[in-house]
N, C-alpha and C positions, 0 to 999 in steps of 0.2 A: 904205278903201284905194284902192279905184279911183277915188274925186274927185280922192285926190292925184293920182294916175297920167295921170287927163284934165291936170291944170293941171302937169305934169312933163311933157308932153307938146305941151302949148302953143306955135304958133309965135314968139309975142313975148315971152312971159314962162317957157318953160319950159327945159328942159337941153339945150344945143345939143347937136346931133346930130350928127357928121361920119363920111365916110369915110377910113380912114389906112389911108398908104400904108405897107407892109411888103415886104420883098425879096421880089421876082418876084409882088408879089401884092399884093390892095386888101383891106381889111378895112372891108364895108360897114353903116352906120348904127350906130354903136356911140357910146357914153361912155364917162368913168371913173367910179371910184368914188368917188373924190374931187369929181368935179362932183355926182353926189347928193348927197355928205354938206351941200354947201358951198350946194346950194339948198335942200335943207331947211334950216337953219341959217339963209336968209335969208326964204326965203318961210312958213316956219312955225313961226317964233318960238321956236326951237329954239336955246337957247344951250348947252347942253352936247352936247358932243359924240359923247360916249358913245352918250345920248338917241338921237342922229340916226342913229349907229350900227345901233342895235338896233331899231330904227323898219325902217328899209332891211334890214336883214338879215329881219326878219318878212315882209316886203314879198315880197323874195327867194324865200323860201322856202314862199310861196304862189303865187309863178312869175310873177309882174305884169313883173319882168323877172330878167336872170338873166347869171352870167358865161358868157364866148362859150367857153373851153377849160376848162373844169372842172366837174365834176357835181354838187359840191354846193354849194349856193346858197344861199350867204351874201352878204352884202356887206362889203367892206372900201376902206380908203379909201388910195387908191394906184392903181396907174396902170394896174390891170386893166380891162377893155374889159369892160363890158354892153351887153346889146341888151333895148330893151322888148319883152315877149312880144304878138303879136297877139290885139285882142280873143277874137278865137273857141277859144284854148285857157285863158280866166280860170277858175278854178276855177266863177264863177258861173253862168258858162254851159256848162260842160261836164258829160256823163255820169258816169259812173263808169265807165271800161275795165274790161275783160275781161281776162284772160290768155289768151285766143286773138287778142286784138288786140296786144298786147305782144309776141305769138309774132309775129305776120306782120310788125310794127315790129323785132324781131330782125332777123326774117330777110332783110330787106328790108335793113339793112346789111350785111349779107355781100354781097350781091350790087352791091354799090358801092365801086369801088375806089380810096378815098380815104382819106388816112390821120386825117382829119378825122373819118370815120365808121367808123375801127375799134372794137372792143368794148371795152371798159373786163372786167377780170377777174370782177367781179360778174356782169356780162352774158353774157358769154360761158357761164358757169355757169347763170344764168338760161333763156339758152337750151336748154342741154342738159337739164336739167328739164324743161324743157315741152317738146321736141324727147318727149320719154319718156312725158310724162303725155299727149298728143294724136297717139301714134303713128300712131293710124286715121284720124284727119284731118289727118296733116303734110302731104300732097301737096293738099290743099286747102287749106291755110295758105300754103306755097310757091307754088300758083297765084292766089294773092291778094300776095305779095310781089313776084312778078312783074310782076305788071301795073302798082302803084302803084310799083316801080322803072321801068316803061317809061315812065307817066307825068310821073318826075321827069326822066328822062333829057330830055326835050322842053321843060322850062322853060328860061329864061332864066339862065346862071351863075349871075350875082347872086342872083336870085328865089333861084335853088337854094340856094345857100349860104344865103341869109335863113332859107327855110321848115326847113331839115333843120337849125338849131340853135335855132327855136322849137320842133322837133317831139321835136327830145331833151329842149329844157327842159322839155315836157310830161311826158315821159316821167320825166325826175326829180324833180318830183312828186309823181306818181303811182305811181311802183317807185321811192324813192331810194337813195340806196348804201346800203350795210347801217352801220347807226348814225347815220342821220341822221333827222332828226324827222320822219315821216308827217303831214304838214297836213292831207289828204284825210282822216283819219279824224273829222275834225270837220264835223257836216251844215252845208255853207254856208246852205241854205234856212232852219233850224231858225232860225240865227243870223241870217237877214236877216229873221226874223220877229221875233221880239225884239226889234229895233232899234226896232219901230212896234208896242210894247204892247195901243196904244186900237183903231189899226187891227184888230189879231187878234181882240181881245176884242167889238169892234161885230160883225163878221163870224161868230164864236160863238155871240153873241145873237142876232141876225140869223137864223141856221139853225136856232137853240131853238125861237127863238119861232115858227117856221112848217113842226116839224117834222110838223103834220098833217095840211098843204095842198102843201107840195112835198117829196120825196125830197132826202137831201143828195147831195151829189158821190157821197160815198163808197159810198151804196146804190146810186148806181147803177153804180158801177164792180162791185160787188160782184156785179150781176146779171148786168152784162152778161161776167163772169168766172165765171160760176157752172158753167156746161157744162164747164169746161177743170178744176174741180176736181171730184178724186175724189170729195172727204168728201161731194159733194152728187150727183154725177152719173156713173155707173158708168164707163169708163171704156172705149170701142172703138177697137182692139184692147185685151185685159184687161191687166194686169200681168203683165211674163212672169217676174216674182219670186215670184208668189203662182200663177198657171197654169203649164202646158206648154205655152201659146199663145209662140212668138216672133216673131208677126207686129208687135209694136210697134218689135221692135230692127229687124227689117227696113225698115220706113217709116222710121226714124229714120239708116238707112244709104243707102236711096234717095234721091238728090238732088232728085226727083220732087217736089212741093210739093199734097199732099193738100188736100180740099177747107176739113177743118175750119182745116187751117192758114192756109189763105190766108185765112178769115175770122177768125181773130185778127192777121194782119196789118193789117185793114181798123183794129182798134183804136185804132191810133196808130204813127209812124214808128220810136218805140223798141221795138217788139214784132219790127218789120221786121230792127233793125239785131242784138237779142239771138240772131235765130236765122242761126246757120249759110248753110241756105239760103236763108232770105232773102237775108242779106248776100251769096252767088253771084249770085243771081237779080239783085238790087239792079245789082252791079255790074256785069252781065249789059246792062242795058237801058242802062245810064249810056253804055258801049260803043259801042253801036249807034245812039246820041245824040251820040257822038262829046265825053262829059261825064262821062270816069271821072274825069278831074284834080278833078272835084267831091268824091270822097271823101277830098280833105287836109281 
C-alpha cells in the first residue's frame, strides 16, 4: 500500500493535488475521489471499477489518506475532497495508542473553538467514559491538553487545519465509529514479516544455529526486564493487594519519578512515552527547549 501511496504521490505522475476555494475559506491540499479511482485505473492496470473501488476504500481505511469531513473512511468516487495522511501517522510507523492518549486528544478538542473540531456523538460519549475511568488523573490529562492546544494555537492556519484533520484521521483509525472495521487489530509487523518468508526464516536459522555462542534479542530483553517482574524478583514496595503496605499506590500517585523508574526508562523511548510521568517529565524538558510542538 505505501508504494502506491509514494507513486500517488509523485509530482509528475501522481494525483494532483490543489487548494479549493469554498465561501469565506480555502480548503488546503486535497483531491476527489474520483481522481483516485481514475488514477488507479490508469496507473495500475485496473479496469474494473469496482476493483479500484475497494482497492481505495482498503487503503482508506488503514488511514494512507482519508475524507476531510467525515469519520469513516471509505473511499467513494464523487467529488468528496481527501487529503493524504502524513507519513508519521501510517499505521507502520505508529505505536499502538493508549486511552489516556485518546483522552487528552478528546480533551484537547473541547478546548478549540471550531466547528471543524466539534465532537462527533460517539466521542463525546467516548469522552465521558474515560472522563470516569481516569478520574484521578483527569487534571493531568487536562494539563497535557492544554498545552498541546497552546501549541496548536501558534502554528500557522493552514499548518493547523492540515495537522488537526490528519490527527482525527489518526484517531479514526485507531477508535473508529462504532461499526466500522478496526484495521489496527491486525499486527502490521506480523504482516510485513510474511511478505519476506526466506528473509525470516535465514534470520531463525541464523539465531539456532548460534544459540550457544550468542544470546538471542529476546533473552536479553528478558534479563534486562527481569527486576521489573514479580514472578522472578520480589517486588519494593510489596503488593499492596497481598500486604497492608500502600507505599506502592503512593509512588505511583507521586509525580516524583523513583530511582528504579528512571532506569527502565533508560530501556527505550517507549517505556518513556507508556508511563504517565514520564510523559509529564517528557513534556516537561521539551518546554524548556522551547520543543513541545515536537509531541504532534
Amino acid at each position: 500500500m505505501e508504494d502506491i501511496i509514494a507513486r500517488m504521490q509523485d509530482e509528475k505522475n501522481g494525483i494532483p493535488i490543489r487548494t479549493v476555494k469554498s465561501f469565506l475559506s480555502k480548503i488546503p491540499s486535497v483531491f476527489s475521489g474520483s481522481d483516485i479511482v481514475q488514477w488507479m485505473q490508469k496507473n495500475l492496470n485496473i479496469e474494473d471499477q469496482v476493483e479500484a473501488l475497494h482497492l481505495g476504500t482498503l487503503m482508506a481505511a488503514h488511514g494512507y489518506f482519508f475524507p476531510i469531513s467525515d469519520h469513516v473512511l471509505t473511499l467513494k468516487e464523487d467529488g468528496t475532497f481527501y487529503r493524504f495522511q502524513t507519513p508519521y501517522f501510517w499505521p507502520s510507523n505508529c505505536w499502538e495508542p493508549e486511552n489516556t492518549d485518546y483522552a487528552v486528544y478528546l480533551c484537547k478538542r473541547t478546548m478549540q473553538n471550531k466547528a471543524r473540531l466539534e465532537l462527533a456523538d460517539y466521542e463525546a460519549e467516548s469522552l465521558a467514559r474515560l472522563q470516569r475511568a481516569f478520574a484521578r488523573k483527569w487534571e493531568f490529562i487536562f494539563m497535557q491538553a492544554e498545552a498541546q492546544a497552546k501549541v496548536d494555537k501558534k502554528r500557522d492556519k493552514i499548518e493547523r487545519k492540515i495537522l488537526d484533520s490528519q490527527e482525527r484521521a489518526f484517531w479514526d483509525v485507531h477508535r473508529p465509529v462504532p461499526g466500522c472495521v478496526n484495521t489496527t487489530e491486525a499486527d502490521i509487523k506480523k504482516s510485513s514479516r510474511m511478505k519476506q518468508p526466506h528473509k525470516t526464516r535465514k534470520v531463525n536459522t541464523h539465531t539456532h544455529t548460534h544459540t550457544h555462542t550468542h544470546s538471542s534479542p529476546q533473552a536479553e530483553k528478558d534479563n534486562q526486564y527481569i527486576e521489573y517482574d514479580p514472578f522472578f524478583t520480589t517486588p519494593e514496595p510489596s503488593n499492596p493487594w497481598i500486604s497492608d503496605d500502600v507505599t506502592s499506590w503512593e509512588l505511583e500517585a507521586c509525580k516524583e519519578a523513583g530511582q528504579q523508574r528512571v532506569k527502565r526508562w533508560a530501556f527505550c523511548f517507549d517505556e518513556v512515552m507508556k508511563d504517565p510521568v514520564g510523559r509529564e517529565q517528557f513534556l516537561k524538558f521539551l518546554e524548556s527547549e522551547f520543543s513541545s510542538e515536537n509531541l504532534r
